[in-house]
PAKOL-987290 format. One record per residue (C-alpha): residue number from 1; residue in one letter; x, y, z. Coordinates in steps of 0.001 Angstrom, whole numbers, plus 500000, padded with zeros to 6 digits. Layout:
REM PAKOL-987290
<r><pos>NUM</pos><code>A</code><xx>X</xx><yy>Y</yy><zz>Z</zz></r>
...
***
This chain:
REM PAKOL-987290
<r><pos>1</pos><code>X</code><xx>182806</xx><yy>046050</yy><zz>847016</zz></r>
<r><pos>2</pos><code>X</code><xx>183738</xx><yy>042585</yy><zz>848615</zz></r>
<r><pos>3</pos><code>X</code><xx>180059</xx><yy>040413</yy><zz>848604</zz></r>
<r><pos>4</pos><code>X</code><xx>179298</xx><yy>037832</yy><zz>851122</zz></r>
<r><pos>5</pos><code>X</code><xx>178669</xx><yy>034912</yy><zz>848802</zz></r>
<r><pos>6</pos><code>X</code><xx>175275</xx><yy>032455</yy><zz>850086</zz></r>
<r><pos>7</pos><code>X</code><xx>176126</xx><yy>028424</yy><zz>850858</zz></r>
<r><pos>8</pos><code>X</code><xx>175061</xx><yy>028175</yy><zz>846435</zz></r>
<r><pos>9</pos><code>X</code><xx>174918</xx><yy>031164</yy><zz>843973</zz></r>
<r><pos>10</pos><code>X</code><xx>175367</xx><yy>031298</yy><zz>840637</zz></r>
<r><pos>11</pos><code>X</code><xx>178212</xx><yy>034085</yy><zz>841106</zz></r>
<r><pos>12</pos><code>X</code><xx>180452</xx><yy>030819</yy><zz>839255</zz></r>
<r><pos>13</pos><code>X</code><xx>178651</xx><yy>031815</yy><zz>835939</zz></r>
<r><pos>14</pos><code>X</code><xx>179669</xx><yy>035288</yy><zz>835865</zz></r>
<r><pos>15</pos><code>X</code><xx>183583</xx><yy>034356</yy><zz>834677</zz></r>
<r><pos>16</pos><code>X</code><xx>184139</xx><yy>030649</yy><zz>835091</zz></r>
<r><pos>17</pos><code>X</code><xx>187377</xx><yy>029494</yy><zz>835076</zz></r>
<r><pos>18</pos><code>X</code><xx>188746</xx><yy>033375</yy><zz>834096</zz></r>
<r><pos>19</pos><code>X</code><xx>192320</xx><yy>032584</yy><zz>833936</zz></r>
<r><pos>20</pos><code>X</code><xx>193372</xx><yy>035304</yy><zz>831497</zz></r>
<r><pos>21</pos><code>X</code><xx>191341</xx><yy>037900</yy><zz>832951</zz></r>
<r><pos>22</pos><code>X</code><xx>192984</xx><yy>036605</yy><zz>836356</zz></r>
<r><pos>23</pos><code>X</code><xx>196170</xx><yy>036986</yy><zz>835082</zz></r>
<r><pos>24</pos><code>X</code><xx>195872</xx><yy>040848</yy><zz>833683</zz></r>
<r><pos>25</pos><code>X</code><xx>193879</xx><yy>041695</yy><zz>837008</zz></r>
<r><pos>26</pos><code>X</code><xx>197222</xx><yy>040844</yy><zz>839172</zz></r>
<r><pos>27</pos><code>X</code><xx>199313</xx><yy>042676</yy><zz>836871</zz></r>
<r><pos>28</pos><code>X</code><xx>197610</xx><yy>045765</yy><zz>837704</zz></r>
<r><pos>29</pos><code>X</code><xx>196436</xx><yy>044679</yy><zz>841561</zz></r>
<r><pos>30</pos><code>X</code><xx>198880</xx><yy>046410</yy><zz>844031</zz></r>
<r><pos>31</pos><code>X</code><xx>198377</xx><yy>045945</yy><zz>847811</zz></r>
<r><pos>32</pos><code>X</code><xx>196102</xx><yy>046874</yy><zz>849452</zz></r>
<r><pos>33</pos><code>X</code><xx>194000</xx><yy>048027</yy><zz>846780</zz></r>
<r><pos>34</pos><code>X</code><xx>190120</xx><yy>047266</yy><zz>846537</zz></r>
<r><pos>35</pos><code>X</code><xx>188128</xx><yy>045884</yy><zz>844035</zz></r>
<r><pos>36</pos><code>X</code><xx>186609</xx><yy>049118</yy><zz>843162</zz></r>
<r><pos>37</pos><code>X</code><xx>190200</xx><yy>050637</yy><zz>842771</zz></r>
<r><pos>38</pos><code>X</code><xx>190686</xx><yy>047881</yy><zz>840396</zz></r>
<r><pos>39</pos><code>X</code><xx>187588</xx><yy>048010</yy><zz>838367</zz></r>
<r><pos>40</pos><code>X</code><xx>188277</xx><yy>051731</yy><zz>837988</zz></r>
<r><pos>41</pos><code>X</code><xx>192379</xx><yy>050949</yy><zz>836916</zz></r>
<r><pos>42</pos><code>X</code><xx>191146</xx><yy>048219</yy><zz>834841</zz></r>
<r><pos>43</pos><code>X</code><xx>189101</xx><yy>050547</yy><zz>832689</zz></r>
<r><pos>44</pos><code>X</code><xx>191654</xx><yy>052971</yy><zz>832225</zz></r>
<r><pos>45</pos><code>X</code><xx>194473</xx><yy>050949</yy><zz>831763</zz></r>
<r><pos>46</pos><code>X</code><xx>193437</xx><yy>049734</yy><zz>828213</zz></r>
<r><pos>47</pos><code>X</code><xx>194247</xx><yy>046197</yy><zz>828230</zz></r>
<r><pos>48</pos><code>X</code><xx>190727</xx><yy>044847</yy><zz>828448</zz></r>
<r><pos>49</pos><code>X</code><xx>189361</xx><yy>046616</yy><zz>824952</zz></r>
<r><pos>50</pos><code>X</code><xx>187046</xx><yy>043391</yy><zz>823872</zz></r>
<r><pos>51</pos><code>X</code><xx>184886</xx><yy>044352</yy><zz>827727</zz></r>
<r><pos>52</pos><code>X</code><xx>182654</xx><yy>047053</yy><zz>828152</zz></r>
<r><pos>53</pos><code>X</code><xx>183488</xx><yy>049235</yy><zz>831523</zz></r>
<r><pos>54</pos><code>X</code><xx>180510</xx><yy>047547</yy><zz>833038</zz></r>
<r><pos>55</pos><code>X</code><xx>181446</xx><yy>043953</yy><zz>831960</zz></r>
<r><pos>56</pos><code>X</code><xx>184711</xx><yy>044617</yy><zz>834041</zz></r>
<r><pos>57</pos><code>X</code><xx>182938</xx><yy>045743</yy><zz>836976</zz></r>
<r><pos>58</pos><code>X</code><xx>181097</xx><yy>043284</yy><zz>837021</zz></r>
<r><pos>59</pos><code>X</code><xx>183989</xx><yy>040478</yy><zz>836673</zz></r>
<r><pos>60</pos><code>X</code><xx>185788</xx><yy>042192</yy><zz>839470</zz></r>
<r><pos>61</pos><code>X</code><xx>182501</xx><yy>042258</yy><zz>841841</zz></r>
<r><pos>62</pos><code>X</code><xx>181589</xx><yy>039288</yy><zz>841319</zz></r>
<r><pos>63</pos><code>X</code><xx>184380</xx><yy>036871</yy><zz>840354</zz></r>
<r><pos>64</pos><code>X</code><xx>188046</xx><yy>038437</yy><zz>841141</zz></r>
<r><pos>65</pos><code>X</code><xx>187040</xx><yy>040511</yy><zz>844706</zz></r>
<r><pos>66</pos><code>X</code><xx>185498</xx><yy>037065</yy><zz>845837</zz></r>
<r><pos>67</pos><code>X</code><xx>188122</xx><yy>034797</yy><zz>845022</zz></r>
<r><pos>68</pos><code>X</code><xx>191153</xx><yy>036806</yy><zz>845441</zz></r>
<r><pos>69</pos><code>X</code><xx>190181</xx><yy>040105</yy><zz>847737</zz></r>
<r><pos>70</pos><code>X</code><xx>189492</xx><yy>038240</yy><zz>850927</zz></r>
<r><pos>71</pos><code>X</code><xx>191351</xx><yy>037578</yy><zz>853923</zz></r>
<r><pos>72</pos><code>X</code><xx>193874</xx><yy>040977</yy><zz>853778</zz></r>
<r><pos>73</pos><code>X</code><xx>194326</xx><yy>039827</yy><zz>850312</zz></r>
<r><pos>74</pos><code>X</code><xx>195983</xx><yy>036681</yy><zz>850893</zz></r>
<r><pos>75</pos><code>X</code><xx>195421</xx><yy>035421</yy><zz>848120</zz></r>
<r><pos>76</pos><code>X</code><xx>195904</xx><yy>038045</yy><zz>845498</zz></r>
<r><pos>77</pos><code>X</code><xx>199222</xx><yy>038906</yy><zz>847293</zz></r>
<r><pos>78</pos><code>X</code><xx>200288</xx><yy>035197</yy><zz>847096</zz></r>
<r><pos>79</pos><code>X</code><xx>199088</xx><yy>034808</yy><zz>843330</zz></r>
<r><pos>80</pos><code>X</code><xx>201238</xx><yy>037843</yy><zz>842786</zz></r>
<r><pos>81</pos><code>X</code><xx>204252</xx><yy>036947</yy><zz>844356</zz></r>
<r><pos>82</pos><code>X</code><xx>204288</xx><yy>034299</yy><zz>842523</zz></r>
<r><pos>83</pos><code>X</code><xx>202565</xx><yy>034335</yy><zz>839177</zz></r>
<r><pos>84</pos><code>X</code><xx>206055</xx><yy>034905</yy><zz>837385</zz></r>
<r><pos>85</pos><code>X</code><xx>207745</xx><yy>031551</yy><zz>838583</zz></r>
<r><pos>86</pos><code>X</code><xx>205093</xx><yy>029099</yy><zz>838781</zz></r>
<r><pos>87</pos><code>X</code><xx>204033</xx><yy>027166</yy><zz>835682</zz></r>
<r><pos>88</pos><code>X</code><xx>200846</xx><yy>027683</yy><zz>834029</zz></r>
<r><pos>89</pos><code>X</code><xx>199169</xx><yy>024286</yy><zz>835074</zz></r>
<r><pos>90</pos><code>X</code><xx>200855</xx><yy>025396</yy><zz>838761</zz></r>
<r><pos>91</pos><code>X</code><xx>199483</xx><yy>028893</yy><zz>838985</zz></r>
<r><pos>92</pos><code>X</code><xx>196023</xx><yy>027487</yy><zz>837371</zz></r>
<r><pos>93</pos><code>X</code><xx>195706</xx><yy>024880</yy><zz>840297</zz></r>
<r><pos>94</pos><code>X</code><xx>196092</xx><yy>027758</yy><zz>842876</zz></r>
<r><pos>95</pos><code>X</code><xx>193692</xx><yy>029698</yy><zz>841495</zz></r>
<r><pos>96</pos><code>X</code><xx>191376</xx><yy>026457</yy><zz>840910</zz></r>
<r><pos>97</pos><code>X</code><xx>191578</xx><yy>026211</yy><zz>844895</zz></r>
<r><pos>98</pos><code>X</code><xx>190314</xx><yy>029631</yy><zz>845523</zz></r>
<r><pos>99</pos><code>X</code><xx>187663</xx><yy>029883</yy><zz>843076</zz></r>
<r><pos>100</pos><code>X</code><xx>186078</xx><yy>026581</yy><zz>845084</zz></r>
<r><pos>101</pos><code>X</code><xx>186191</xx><yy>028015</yy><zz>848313</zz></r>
<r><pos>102</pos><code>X</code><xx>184661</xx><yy>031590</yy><zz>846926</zz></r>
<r><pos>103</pos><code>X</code><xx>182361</xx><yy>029106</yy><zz>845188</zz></r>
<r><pos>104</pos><code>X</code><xx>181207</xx><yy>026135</yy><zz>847592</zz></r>
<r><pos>105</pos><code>X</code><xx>178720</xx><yy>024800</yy><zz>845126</zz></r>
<r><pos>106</pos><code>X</code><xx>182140</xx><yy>024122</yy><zz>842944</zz></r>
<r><pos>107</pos><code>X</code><xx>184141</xx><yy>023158</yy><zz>845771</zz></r>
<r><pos>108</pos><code>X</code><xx>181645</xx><yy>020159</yy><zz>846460</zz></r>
<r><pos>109</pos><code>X</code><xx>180478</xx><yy>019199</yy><zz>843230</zz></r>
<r><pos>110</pos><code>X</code><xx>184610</xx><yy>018018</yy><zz>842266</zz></r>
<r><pos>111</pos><code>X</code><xx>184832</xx><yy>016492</yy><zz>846168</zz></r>
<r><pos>112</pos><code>X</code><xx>181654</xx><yy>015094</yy><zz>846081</zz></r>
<r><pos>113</pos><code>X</code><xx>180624</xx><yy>013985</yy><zz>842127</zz></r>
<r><pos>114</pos><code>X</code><xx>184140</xx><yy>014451</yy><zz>839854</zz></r>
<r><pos>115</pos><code>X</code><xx>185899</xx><yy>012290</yy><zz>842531</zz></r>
<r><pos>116</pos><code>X</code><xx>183543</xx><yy>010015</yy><zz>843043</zz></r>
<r><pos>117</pos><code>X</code><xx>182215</xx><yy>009058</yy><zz>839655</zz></r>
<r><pos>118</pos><code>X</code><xx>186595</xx><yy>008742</yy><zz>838862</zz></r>
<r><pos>119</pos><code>X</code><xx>187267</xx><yy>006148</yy><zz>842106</zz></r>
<r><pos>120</pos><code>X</code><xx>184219</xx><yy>004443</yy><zz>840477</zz></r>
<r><pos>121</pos><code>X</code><xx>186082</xx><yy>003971</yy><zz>837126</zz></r>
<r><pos>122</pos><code>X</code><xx>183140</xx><yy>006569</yy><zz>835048</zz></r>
<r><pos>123</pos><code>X</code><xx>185455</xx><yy>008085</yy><zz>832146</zz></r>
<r><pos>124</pos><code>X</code><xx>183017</xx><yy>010922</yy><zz>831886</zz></r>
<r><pos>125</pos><code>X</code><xx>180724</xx><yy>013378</yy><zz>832960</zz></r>
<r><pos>126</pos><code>X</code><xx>177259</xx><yy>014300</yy><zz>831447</zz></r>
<r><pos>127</pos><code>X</code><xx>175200</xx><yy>017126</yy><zz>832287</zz></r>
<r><pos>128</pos><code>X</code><xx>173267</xx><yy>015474</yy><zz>834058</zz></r>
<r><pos>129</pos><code>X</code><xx>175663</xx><yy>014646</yy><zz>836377</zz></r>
<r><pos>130</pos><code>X</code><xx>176174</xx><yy>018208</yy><zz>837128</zz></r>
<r><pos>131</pos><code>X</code><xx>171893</xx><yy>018781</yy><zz>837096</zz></r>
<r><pos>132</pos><code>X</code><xx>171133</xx><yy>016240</yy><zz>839798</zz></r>
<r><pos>133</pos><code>X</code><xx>174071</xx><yy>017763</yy><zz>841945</zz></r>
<r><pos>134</pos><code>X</code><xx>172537</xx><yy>020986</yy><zz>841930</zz></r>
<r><pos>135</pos><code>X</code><xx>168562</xx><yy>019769</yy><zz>841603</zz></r>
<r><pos>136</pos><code>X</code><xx>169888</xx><yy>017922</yy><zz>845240</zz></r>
<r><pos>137</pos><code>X</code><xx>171297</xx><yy>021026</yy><zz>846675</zz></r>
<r><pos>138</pos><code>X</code><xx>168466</xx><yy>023058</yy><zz>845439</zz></r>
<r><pos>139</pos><code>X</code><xx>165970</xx><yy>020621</yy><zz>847928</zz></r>
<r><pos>140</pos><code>X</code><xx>168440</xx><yy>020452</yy><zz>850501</zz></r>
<r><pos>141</pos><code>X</code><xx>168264</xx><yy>024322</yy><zz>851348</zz></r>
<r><pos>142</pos><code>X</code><xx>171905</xx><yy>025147</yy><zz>849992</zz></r>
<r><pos>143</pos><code>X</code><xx>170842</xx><yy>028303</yy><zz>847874</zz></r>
<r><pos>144</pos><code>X</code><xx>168651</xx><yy>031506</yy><zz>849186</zz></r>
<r><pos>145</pos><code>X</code><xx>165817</xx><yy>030368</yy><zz>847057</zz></r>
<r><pos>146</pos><code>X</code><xx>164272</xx><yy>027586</yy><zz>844757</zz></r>
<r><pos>147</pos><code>X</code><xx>166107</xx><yy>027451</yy><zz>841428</zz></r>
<r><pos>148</pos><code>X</code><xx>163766</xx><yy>027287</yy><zz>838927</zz></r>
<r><pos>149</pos><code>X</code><xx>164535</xx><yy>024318</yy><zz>836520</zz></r>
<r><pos>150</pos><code>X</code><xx>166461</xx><yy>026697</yy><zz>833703</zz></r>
<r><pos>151</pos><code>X</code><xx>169285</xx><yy>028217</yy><zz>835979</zz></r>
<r><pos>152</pos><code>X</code><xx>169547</xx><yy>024743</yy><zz>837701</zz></r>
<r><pos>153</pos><code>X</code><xx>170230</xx><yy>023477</yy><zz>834310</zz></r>
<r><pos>154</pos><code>X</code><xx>172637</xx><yy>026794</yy><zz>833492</zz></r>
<r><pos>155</pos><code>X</code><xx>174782</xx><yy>026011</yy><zz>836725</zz></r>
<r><pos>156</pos><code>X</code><xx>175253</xx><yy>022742</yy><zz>836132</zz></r>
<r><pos>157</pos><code>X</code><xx>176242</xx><yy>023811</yy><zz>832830</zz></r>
<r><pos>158</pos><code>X</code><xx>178498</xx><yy>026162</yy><zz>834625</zz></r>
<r><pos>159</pos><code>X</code><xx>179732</xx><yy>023460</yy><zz>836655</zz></r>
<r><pos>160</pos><code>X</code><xx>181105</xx><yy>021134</yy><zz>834030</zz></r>
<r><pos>161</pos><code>X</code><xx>183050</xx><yy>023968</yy><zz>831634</zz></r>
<r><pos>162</pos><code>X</code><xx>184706</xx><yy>025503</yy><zz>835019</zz></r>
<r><pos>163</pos><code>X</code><xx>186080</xx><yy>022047</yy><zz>835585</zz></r>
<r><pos>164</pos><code>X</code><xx>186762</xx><yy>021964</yy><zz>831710</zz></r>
<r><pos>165</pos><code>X</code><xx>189031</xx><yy>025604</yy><zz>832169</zz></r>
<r><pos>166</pos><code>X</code><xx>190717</xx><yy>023979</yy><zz>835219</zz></r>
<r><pos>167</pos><code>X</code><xx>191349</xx><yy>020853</yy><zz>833802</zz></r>
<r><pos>168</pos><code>X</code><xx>189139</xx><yy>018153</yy><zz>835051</zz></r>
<r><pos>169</pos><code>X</code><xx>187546</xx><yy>017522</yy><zz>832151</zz></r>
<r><pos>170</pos><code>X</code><xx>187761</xx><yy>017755</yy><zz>828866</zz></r>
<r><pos>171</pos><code>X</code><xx>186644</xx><yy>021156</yy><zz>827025</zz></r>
<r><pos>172</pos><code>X</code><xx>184134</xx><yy>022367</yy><zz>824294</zz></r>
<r><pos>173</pos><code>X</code><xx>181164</xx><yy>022256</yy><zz>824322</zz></r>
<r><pos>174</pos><code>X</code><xx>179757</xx><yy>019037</yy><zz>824542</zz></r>
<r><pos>175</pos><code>X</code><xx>176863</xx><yy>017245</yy><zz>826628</zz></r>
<r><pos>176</pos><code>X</code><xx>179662</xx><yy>014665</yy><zz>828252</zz></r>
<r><pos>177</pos><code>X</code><xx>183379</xx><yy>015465</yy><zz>829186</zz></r>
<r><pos>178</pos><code>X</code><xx>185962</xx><yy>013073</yy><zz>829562</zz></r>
<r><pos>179</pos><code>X</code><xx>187127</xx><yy>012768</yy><zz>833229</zz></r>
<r><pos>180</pos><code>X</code><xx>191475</xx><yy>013966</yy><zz>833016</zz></r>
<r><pos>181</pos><code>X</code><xx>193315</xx><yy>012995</yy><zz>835265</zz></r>
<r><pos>182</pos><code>X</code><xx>194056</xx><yy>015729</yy><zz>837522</zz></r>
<r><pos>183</pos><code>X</code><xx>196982</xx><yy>015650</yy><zz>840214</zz></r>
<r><pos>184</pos><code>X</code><xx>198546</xx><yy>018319</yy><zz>842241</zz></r>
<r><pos>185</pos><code>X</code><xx>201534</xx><yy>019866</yy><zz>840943</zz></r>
<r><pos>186</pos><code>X</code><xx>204504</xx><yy>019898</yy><zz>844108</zz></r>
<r><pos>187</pos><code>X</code><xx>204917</xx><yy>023301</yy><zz>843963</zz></r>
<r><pos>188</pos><code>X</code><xx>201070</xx><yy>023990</yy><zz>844106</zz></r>
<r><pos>189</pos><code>X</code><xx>201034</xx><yy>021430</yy><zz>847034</zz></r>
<r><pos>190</pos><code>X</code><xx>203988</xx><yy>023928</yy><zz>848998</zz></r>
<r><pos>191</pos><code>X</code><xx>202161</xx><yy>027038</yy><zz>847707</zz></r>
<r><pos>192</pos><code>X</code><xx>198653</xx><yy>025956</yy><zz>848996</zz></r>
<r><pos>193</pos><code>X</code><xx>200247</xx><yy>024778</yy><zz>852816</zz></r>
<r><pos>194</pos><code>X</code><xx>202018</xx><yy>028147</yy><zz>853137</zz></r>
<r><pos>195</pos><code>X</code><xx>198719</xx><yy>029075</yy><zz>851884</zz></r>
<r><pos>196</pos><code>X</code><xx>196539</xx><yy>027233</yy><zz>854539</zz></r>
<r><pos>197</pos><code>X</code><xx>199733</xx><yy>028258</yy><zz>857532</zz></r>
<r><pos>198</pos><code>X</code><xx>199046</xx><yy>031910</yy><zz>857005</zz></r>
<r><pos>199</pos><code>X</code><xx>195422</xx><yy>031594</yy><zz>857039</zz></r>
<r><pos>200</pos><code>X</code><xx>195959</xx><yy>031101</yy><zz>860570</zz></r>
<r><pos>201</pos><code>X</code><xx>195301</xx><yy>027152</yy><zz>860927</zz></r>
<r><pos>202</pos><code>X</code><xx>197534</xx><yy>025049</yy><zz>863222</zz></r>
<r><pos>203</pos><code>X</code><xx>199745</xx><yy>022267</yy><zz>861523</zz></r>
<r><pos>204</pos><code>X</code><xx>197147</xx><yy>019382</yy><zz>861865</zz></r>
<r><pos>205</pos><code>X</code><xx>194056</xx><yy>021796</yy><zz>860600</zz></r>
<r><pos>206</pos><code>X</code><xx>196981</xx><yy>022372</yy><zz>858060</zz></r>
<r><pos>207</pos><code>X</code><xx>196941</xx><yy>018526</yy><zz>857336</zz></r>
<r><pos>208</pos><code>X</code><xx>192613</xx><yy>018036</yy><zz>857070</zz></r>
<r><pos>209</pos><code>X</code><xx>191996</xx><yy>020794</yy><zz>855158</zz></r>
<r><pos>210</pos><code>X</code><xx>189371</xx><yy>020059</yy><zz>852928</zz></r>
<r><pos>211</pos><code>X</code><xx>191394</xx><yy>022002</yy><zz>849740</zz></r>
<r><pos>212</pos><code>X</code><xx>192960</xx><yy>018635</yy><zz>849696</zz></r>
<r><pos>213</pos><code>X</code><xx>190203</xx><yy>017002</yy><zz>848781</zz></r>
<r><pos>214</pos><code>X</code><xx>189746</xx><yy>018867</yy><zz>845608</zz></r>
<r><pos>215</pos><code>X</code><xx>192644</xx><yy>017351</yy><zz>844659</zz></r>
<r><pos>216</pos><code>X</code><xx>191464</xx><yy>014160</yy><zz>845397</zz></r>
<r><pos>217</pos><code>X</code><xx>194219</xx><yy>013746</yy><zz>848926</zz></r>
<r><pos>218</pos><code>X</code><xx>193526</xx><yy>012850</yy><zz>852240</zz></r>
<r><pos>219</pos><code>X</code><xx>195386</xx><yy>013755</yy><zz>855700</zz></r>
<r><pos>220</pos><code>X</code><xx>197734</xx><yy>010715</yy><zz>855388</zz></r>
<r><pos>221</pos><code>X</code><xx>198386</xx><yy>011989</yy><zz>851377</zz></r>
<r><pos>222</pos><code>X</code><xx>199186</xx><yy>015192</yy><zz>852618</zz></r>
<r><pos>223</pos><code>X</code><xx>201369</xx><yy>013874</yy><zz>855838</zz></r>
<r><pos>224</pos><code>X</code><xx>203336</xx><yy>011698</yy><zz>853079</zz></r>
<r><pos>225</pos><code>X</code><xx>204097</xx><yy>014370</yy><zz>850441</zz></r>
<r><pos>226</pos><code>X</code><xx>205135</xx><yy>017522</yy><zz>853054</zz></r>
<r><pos>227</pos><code>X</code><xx>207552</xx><yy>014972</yy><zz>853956</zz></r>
<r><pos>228</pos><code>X</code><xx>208961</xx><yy>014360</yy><zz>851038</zz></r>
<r><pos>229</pos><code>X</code><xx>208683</xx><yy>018112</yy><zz>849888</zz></r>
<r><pos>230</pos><code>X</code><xx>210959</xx><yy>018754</yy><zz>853957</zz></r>
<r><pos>231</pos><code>X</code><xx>213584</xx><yy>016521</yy><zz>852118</zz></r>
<r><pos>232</pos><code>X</code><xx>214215</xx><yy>019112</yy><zz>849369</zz></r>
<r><pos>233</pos><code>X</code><xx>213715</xx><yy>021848</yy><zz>852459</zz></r>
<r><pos>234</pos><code>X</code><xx>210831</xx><yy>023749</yy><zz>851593</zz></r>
<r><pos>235</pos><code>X</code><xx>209735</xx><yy>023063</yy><zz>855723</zz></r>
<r><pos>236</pos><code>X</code><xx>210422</xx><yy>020582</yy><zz>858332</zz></r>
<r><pos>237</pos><code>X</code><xx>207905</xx><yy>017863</yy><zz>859303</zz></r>
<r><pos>238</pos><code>X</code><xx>208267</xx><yy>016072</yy><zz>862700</zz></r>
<r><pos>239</pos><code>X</code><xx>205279</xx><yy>013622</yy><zz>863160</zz></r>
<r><pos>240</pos><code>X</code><xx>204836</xx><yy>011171</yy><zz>865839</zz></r>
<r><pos>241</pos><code>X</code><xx>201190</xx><yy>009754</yy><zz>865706</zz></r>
<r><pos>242</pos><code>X</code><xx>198024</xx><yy>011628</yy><zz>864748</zz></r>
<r><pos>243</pos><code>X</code><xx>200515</xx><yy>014743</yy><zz>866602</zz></r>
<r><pos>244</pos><code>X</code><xx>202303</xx><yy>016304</yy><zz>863264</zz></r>
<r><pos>245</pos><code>X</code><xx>204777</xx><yy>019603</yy><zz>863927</zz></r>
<r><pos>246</pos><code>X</code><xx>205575</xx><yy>021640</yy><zz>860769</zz></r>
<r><pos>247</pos><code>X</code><xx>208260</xx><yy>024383</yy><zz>860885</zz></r>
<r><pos>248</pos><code>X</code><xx>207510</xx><yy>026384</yy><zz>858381</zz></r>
<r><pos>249</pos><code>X</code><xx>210683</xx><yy>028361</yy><zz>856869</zz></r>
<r><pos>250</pos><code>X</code><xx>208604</xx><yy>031281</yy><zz>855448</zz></r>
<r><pos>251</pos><code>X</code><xx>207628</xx><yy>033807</yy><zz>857446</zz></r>
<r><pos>252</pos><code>X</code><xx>205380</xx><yy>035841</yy><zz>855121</zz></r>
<r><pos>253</pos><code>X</code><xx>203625</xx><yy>036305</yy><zz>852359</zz></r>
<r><pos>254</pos><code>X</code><xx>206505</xx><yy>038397</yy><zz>850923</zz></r>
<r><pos>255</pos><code>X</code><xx>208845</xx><yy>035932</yy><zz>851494</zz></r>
<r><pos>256</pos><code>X</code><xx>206796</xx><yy>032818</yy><zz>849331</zz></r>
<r><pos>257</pos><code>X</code><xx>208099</xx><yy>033219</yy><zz>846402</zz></r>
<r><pos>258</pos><code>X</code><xx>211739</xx><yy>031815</yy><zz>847683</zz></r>
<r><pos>259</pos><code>X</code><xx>210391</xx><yy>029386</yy><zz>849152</zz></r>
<r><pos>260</pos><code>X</code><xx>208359</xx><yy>027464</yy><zz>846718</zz></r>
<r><pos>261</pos><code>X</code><xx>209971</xx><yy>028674</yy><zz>843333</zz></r>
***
């Protein structure tokens, strides 16, 4: 059921931001199950009465599998260890991380236009911000075909109200959204390096991870705030030069939730 998503779709427009629906879907997710084994739970289990059976196949395919069903499950079994003790604004900004990379046209437009057109002092973005990102990538070659000009102009719309649900911008529905301020919560910042760790990277890759960037940090921002999180002994940082050694006190997945909470 898992989908290998092209450079651009428009798979973002099939749930958006879909933190509620997120939220039931771990309740019921149990390792290792498959999307299909969820779709077909989902249905059964009652809780999603306002969505037909198809609608909730659909979400699963398309959104949830993508984002969450990847990797051995890494991160549905991280979500789910520790959806119970992180914040709301803490467990949104994990799952704001892995709808970019399951999305890359997302992923870019906040790295490459939200943080951009904030650094530049713009206290908003219009739509057609969002259309000339995607009209760009459209002549570049980053989606399977040509867009024609009326789903360019639905991604973009997509674009803007996913960073409205995540909380970039402002919400509604409105042509221009104010730019919010948007800064990584510390326990998101733990979660998403343990994250990163048991992805497989080594403890620099760790550090230049472009996840930071949707968050608007650099290596040296990175570097600077592990350090201070080692102080309060969520890991160990030993950094001499561009050389940085992290000892990372959790060994698993299982064992995240006493780590960062």
């Amino acid at each position: 059921m898992m989908l290998v998503a092209s450079p651009y779709n428009t798979f973002l427009g099939h749930g958006l931001g879909m933190l509620a629906e997120t939220r039931a879907l771990l309740d019921l997710w149990k390792y290792p199950m498959p999307g299909i084994g969820l779709a077909a739970l989902a249905v059964a289990s009652g809780r999603f009465t306002q969505l037909s059976a198809q609608r909730i196949k659909n979400i699963i395919k398309y959104v949830f599998a993508p984002r969450f069903l990847i990797d051995d499950f890494r991160p549905a079994r991280i979500l789910t260890q520790l959806k119970g003790s992180l914040a709301n604004r803490e467990f949104e900004q994990l799952v704001f991380v892995y709808t970019c990379r399951a999305n890359p046209i997302l992923g870019d437009f906040v790295r490459n236009v939200y943080w951009n057109l904030y650094s530049s002092g713009r206290e908003s973005i219009n739509n057609d911000d969002a259309r000339e990102f995607v009209q760009r990538a459209v002549s570049d070659g980053l989606t399977n075909t040509a867009w024609p000009e009326s789903r360019s102009r639905r991604v973009a719309s997509d674009l803007t109200r996913c960073c409205g649900d995540f909380g970039l911008l402002e919400t509604g529905s409105r042509s221009a959204r104010q730019i919010l301020p948007f800064n990584i919560q510390p326990r998101s910042l733990i979660a998403l390096a343990y994250d990163l760790h048991f992805s497989g990277l080594g403890d620099n890759q760790v550090l230049s991870s472009e996840d930071w960037q949707l968050f608007g940090m650099e290596r040296e921002d990175v570097l600077a705030e592990l350090k201070r999180h080692a102080l309060q002994g969520k890991l160990i940082v030993q950094s001499a030069g561009a050389i940085t050694k992290i000892s990372w006190l959790c060994k698993s997945i299982e064992e995240i939730a006493s780590v960062v909470a």
